[in-house]
C-alpha positions as CSV (number, residue, x, y, z in Angstrom):
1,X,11.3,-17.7,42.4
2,X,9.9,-20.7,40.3
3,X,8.3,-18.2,38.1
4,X,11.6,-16.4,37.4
5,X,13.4,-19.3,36.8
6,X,10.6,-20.9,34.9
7,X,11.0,-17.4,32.9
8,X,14.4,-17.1,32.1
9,X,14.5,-21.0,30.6
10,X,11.9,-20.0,28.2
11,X,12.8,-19.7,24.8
12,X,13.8,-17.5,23.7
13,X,15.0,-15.4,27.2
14,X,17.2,-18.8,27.9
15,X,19.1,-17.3,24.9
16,X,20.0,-14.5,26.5
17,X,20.1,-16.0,29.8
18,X,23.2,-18.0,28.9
19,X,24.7,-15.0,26.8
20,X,24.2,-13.4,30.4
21,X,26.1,-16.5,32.1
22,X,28.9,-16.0,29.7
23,X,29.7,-12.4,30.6
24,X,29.8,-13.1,34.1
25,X,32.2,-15.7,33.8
26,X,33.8,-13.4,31.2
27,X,34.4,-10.8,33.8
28,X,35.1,-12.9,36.7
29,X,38.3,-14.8,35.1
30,X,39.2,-10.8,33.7
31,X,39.1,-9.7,37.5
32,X,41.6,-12.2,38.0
33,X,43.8,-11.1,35.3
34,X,43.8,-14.6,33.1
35,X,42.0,-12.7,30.4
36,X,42.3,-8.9,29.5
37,X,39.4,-6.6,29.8
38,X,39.1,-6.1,26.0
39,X,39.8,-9.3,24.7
40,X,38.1,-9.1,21.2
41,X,40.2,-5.5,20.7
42,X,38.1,-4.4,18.0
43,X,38.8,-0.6,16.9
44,X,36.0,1.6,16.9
45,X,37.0,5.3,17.2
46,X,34.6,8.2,17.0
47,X,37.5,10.4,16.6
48,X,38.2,9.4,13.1
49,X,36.6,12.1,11.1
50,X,37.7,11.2,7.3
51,X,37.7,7.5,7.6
52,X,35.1,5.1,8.6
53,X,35.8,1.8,10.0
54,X,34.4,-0.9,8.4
55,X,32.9,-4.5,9.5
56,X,31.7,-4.8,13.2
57,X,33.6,-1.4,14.3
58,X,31.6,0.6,12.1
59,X,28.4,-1.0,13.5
60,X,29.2,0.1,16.8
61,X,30.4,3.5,15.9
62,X,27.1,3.9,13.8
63,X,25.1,2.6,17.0
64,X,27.5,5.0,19.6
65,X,28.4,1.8,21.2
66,X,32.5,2.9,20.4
67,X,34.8,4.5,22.5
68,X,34.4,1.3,25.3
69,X,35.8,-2.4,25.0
70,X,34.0,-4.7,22.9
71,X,33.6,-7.2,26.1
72,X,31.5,-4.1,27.9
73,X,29.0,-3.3,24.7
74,X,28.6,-7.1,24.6
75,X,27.8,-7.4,27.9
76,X,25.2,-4.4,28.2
77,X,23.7,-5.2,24.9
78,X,22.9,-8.8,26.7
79,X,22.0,-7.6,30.1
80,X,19.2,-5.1,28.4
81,X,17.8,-7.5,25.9
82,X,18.0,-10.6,28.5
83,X,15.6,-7.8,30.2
84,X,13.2,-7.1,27.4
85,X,13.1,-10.7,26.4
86,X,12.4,-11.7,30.1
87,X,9.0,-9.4,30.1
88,X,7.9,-10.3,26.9
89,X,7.8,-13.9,28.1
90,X,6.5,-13.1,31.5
91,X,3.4,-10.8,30.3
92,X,2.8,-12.3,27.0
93,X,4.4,-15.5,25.4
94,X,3.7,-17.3,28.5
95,X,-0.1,-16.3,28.5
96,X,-0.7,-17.8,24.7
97,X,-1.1,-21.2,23.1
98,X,1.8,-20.8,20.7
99,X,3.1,-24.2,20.1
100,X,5.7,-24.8,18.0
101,X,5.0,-20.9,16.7
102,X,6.7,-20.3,20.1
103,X,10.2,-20.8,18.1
104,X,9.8,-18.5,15.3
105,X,7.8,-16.2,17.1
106,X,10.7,-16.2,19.6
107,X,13.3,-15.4,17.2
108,X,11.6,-12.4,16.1
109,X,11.3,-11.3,20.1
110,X,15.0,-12.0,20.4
111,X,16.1,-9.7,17.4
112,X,13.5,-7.0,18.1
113,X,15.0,-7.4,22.1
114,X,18.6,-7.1,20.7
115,X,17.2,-3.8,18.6
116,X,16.0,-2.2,21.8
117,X,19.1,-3.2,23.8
118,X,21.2,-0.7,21.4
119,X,19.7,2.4,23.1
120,X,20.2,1.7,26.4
121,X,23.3,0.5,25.8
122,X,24.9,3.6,23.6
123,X,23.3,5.9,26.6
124,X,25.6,4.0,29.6
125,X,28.8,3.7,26.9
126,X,28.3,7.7,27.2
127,X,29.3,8.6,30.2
128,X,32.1,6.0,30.1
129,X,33.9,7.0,26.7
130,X,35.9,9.7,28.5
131,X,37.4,6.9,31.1
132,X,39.0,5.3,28.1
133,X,40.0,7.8,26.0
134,X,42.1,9.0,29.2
135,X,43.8,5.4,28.8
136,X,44.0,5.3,25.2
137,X,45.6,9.3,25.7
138,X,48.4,7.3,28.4
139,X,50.9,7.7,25.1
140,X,54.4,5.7,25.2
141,X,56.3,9.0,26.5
142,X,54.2,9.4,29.3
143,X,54.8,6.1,30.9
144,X,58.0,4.3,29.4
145,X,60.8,4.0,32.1
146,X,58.2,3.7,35.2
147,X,57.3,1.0,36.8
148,X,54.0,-1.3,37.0
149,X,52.8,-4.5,38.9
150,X,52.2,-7.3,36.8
151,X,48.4,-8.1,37.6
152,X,48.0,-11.4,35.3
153,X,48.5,-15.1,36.0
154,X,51.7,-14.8,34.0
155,X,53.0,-12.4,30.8
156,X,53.5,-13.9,27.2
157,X,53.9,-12.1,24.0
158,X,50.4,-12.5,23.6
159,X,49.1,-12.0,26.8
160,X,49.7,-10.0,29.8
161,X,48.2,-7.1,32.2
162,X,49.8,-4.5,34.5
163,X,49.0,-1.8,36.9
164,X,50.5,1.2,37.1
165,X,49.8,3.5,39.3
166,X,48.7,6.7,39.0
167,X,47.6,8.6,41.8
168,X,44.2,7.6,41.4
169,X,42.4,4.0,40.8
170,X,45.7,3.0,38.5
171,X,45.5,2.1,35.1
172,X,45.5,-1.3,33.9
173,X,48.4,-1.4,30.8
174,X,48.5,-4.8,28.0
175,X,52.3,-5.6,28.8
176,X,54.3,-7.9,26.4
177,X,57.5,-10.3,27.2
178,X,59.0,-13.7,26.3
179,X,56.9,-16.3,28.7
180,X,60.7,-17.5,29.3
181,X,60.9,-14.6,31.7
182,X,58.7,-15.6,34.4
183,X,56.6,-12.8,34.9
184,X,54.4,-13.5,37.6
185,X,50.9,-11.6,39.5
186,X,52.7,-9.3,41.8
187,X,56.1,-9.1,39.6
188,X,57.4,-5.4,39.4
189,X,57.9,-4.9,35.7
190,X,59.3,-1.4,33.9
191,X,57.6,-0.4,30.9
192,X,60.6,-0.3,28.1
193,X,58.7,-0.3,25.1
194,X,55.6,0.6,23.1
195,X,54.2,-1.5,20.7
196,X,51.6,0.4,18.7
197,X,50.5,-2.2,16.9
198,X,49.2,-4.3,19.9
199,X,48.3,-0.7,22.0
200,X,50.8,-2.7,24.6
201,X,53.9,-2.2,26.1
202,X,57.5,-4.5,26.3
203,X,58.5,-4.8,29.7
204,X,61.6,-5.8,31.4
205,X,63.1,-6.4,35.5
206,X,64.3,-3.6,37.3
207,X,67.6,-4.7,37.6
208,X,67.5,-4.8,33.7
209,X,66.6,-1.6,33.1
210,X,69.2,-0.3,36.0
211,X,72.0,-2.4,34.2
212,X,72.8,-5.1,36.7
């Protein structure tokens, strides 16, 4: 145990160790519902045939780490590198009198560990493109007028998550509304409204949709 912990603080595996920390706090405050699952929203589309995205998004289609949320790639890319970088350290940097080499050396063993995260990475995002297409495919007709379960702290016109279900595991919808409204965890909420621009949807009560 003192040797893994003794491990993971080395530079440069503390790096990723607290990259690592991140993402599991990351993830735990999502499961709540106080953040949403794909919180950087980045657009990354492999289906776009004539155009190209630029920036970050075209990294990640270049790499085939598109098609998932941001917050997932980030967290694999971590959790594979955190790995390499961890052996590195156990079966080699610890055994050699670096010294204050051990800092640029361990730069270089933190980029080349980030380089052979990528493949890993793109090879689990694989299997799990098809789970979001099927939510990106959930188009405004196919839902507006039904009726979801508020699954965040509370919904804002920047923030908000819903459940609605589906027959299966549910899907988890980005739903918008003035804070002024209340809406609560547990709330019953009707989708009114698609708002393509933020891929989310304008809710409202049930007794406003019904008219009373």
């Amino acid at each position: 145990m003192d040797v893994f912990v003794q491990t993971a603080l080395s530079f440069p595996t503390v790096l990723f160790s607290f990259l690592m920390c991140l993402a599991m706090l990351y993830w735990c405050v999502a499961a709540l519902g106080i953040l949403e699952v794909d919180l950087l929203d980045i657009e990354a589309d492999s289906a776009l045939d004539s155009v190209q995205p630029e920036g970050l998004a075209g990294l990640l289609l270049r790499l085939g780490l598109n098609g998932v949320p941001v917050t997932l790639v980030l967290s694999l890319l971590f959790f594979f590198a955190w790995l390499a970088s961890y052996f590195v350290e156990l079966l080699l940097l610890s055994h050699l009198p670096l010294g204050v080499l051990r800092y640029p050396l361990g730069l270089l063993v933190a980029l080349a560990a980030l380089a052979l995260a990528v493949p890993p990475s793109a090879l689990l995002c694989r299997p799990l493109r098809p789970l979001f297409l099927k939510l990106q495919a959930t188009t405004s007709k196919s839902v507006l007028g039904q009726i979801a379960v508020v699954r965040s702290g509370r919904v804002t016109l920047q923030h908000g998550e819903a459940v609605l279900e589906d027959g299966g595991a549910g899907l988890i919808l980005r739903v918008r509304a003035d804070e002024a409204r209340g809406f609560k965890r547990g709330d019953r909420v009707v989708l009114l409204e698609y708002l393509e621009g933020e891929h989310a949807y304008r809710v409202i009560t049930e007794d406003e949709f019904q008219g009373r």
